[in-house]
Backbone bond lengths (Angstrom), bond angles and torsions (degrees), N, CA, C in turn:
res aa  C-N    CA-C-N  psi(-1)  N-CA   C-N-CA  omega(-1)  CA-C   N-CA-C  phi
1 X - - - 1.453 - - 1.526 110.95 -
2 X 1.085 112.06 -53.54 1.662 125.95 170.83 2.170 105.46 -34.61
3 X 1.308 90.08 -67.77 1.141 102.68 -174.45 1.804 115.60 -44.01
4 X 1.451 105.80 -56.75 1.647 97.22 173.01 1.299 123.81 -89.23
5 X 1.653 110.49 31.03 1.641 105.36 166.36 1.319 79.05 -110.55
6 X 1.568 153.13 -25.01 1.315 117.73 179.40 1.536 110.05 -87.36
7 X 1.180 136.65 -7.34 0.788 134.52 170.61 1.442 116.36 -78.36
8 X 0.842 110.92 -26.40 2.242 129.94 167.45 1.742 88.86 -55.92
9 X 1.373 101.18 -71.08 1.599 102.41 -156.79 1.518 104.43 -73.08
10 X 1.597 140.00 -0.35 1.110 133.02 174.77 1.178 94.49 -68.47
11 X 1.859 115.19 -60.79 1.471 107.81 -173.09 1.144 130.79 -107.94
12 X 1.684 116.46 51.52 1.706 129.24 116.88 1.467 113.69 -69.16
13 X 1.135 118.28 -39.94 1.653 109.23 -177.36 0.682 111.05 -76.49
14 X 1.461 152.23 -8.98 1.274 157.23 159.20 1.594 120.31 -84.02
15 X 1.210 116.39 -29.50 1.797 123.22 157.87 1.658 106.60 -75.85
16 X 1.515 122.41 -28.47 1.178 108.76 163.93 1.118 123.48 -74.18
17 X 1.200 145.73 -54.53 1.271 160.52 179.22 1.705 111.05 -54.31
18 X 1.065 122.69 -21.65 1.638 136.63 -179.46 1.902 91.76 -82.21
19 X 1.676 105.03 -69.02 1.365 107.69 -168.29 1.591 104.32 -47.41
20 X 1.664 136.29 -35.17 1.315 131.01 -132.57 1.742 80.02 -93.64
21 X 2.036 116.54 -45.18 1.231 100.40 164.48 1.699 148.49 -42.51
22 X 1.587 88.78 -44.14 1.499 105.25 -178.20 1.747 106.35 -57.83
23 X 1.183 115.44 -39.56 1.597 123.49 -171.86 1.298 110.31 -74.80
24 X 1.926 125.63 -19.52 1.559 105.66 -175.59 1.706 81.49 -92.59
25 X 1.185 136.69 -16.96 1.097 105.75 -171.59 1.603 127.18 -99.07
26 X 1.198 99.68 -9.69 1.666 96.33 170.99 1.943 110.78 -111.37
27 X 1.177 105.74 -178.75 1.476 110.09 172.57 1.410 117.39 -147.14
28 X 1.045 133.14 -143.30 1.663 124.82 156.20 1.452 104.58 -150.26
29 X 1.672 91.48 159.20 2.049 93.95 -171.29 1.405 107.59 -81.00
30 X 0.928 112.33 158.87 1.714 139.50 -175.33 1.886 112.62 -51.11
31 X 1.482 75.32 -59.07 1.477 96.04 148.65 1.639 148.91 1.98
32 X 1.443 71.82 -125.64 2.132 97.31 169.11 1.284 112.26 -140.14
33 X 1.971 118.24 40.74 1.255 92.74 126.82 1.865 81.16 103.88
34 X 1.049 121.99 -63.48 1.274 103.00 -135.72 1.898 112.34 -72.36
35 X 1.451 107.23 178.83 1.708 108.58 -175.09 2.012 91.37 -73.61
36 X 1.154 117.26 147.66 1.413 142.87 -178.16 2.027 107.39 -138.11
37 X 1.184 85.09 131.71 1.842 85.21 168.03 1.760 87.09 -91.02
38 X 1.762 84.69 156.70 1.927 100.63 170.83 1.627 109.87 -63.70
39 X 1.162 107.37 -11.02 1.925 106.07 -169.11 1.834 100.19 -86.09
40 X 1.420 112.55 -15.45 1.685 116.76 -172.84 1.557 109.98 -39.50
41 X 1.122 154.05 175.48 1.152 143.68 148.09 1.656 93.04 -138.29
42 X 1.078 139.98 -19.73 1.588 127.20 154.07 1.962 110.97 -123.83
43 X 1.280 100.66 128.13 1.832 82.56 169.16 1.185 142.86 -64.45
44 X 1.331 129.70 125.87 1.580 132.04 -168.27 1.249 121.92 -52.34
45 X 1.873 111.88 -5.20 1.256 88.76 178.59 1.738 105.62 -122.93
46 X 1.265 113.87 -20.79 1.326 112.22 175.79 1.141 113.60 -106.96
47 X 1.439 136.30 -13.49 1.669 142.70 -153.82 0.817 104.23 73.46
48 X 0.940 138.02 -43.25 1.779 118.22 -166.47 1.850 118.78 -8.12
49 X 1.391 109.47 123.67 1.227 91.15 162.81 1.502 125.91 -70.18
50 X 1.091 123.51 160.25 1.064 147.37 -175.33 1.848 130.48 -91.83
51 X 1.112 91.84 -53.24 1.849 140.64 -155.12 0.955 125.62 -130.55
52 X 1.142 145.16 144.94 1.212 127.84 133.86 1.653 116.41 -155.77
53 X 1.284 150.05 166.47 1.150 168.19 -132.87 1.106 114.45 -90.71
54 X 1.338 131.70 112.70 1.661 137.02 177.17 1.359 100.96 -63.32
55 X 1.633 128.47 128.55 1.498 142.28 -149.83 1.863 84.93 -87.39
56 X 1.506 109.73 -35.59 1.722 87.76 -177.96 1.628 108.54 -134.21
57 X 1.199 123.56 12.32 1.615 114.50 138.09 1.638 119.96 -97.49
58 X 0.634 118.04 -20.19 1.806 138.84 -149.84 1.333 102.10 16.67
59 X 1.252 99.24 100.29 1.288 119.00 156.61 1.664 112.66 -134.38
60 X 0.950 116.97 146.24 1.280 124.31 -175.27 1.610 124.68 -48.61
61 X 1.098 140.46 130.28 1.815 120.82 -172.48 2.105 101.37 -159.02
62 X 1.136 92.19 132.22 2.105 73.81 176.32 0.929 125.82 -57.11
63 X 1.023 125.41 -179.11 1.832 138.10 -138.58 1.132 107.98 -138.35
64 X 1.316 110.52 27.74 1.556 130.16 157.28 1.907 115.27 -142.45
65 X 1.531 100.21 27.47 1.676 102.61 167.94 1.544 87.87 -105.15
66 X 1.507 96.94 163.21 1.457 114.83 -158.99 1.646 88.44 -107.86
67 X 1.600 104.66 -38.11 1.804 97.67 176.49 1.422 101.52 -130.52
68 X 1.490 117.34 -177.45 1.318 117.72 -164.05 1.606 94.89 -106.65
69 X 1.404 134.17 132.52 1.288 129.25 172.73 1.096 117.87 -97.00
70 X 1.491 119.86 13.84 1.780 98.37 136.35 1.511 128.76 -126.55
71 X 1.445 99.74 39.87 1.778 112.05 160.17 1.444 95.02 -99.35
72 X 1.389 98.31 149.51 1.863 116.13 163.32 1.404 100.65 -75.71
């Protein structure tokens, strides 16, 4: 009995710890809603951009920063 309540509570901490990952890494679009990873640069379900390209580092940054934080 012992044995499959720790084995119960191994894997809650492990469905917790998965969900707490899954959440820093995705978000949802502005949009419609849907789950997006942070790496998207358009959303899969509406297009929306996402992203887009620093005009003189180009590096990727969202498309709602006003400046790029890694140009000086």
């Amino acid at each position: 009995m012992m044995l499959l309540l720790m084995i119960a509570i191994i894997v809650m901490i492990y469905y917790v710890l998965a969900e707490d990952s899954l959440i820093e890494e995705t978000s949802r679009c502005s949009d419609c809603q849907t789950l997006i990873k942070d790496s998207y640069l358009y959303c899969p379900n509406c297009k929306k951009q996402l992203k887009k390209e620093c005009e003189q580092c180009n590096k990727f940054i969202d498309v709602t920063w006003r400046h790029c934080p890694y140009c000086k």
